[in-house]
N, C-alpha and C positions, 0 to 999 in steps of 0.2 A: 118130559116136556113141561110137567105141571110147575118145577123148579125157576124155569127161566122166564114164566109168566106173572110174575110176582115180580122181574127186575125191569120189565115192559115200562111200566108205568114213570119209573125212575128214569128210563134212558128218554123217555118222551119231553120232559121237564125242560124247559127253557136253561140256556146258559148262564150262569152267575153274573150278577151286574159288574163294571168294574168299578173299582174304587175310586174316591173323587179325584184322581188325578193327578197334580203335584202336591197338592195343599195337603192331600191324602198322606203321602209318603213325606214333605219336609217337616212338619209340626214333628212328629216322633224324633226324625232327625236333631230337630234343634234341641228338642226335649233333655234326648241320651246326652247329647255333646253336652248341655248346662251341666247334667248331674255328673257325667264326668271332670268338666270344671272343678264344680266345687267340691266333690268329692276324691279324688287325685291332685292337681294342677295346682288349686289354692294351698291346700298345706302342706305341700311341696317349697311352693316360693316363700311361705311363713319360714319353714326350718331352715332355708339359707338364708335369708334375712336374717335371723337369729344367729344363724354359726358364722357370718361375715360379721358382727356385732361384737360376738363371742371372743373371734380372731381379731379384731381393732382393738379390743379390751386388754389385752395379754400384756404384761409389764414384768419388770423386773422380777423375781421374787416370790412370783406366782408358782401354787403346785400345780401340776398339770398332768393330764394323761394324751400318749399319742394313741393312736390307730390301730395300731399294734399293742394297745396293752404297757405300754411301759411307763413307769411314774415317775418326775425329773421336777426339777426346781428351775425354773426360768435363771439362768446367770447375763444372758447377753443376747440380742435381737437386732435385727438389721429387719429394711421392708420386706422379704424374700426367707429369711433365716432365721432360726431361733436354737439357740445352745442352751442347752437342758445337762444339770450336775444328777445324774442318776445315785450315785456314789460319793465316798471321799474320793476326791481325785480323779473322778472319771465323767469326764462331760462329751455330749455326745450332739452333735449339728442335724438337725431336724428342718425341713422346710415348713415356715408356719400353716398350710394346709394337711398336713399330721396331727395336727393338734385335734384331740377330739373332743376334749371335755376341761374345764376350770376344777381340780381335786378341792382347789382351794384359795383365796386371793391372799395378796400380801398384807394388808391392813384387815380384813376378816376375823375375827377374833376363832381362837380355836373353837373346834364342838368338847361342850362337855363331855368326858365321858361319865357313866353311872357309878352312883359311888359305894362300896361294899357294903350288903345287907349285915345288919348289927347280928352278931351272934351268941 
């Protein structure tokens, strides 16, 4: 009995107050939602902004990579379509939303490459 006279005094305690109410619960609310904003939402809409910039950009001539990994030479584009020469002689019709990356632009001058250590 000596056990359960020790938890007396605990169970006598007054109920917990509640919390202020709405103001209580929406502040945190608005809080997460901001940090979620800017933390998801905004640079979300940056990278398609960017890759709709990207895909306006696309001309002629350009190297390019699609979705898939594959690397073509812009030959011909419509608003909707872009035909990509993978190959001699082998060209291949891609919807311009495939397009995933600029390898390289047509007026771009090439990258160096490094030139052989004297031996």
């Amino acid at each position: 009995m000596q056990s359960f006279s020790v938890f007396f005094p605990l169970l006598a305690q007054d109920a917990p107050t509640q919390p202020g109410g709405l103001g209580g619960m929406l502040v945190p609310m608005v809080l997460i939602f901001a940090m979620m904003y800017f933390v998801m939402i905004r640079p979300q809409q940056k990278r398609q902004k960017e890759l709709k910039a990207m895909l306006e950009s696309l001309g002629v001539g350009d190297e390019v990579v699609t979705t898939g990994g594959i690397y073509g030479v812009i030959k011909a584009q419509t608003d909707r379509v872009v035909t990509l020469q993978v190959d001699d002689g082998v060209r291949l019709r891609f919807d311009r939303a495939a397009i995933a990356q600029v390898a390289k632009k047509k007026d771009a001058p090439a990258a160096e490459l490094p030139s052989e250590p004297a031996k």
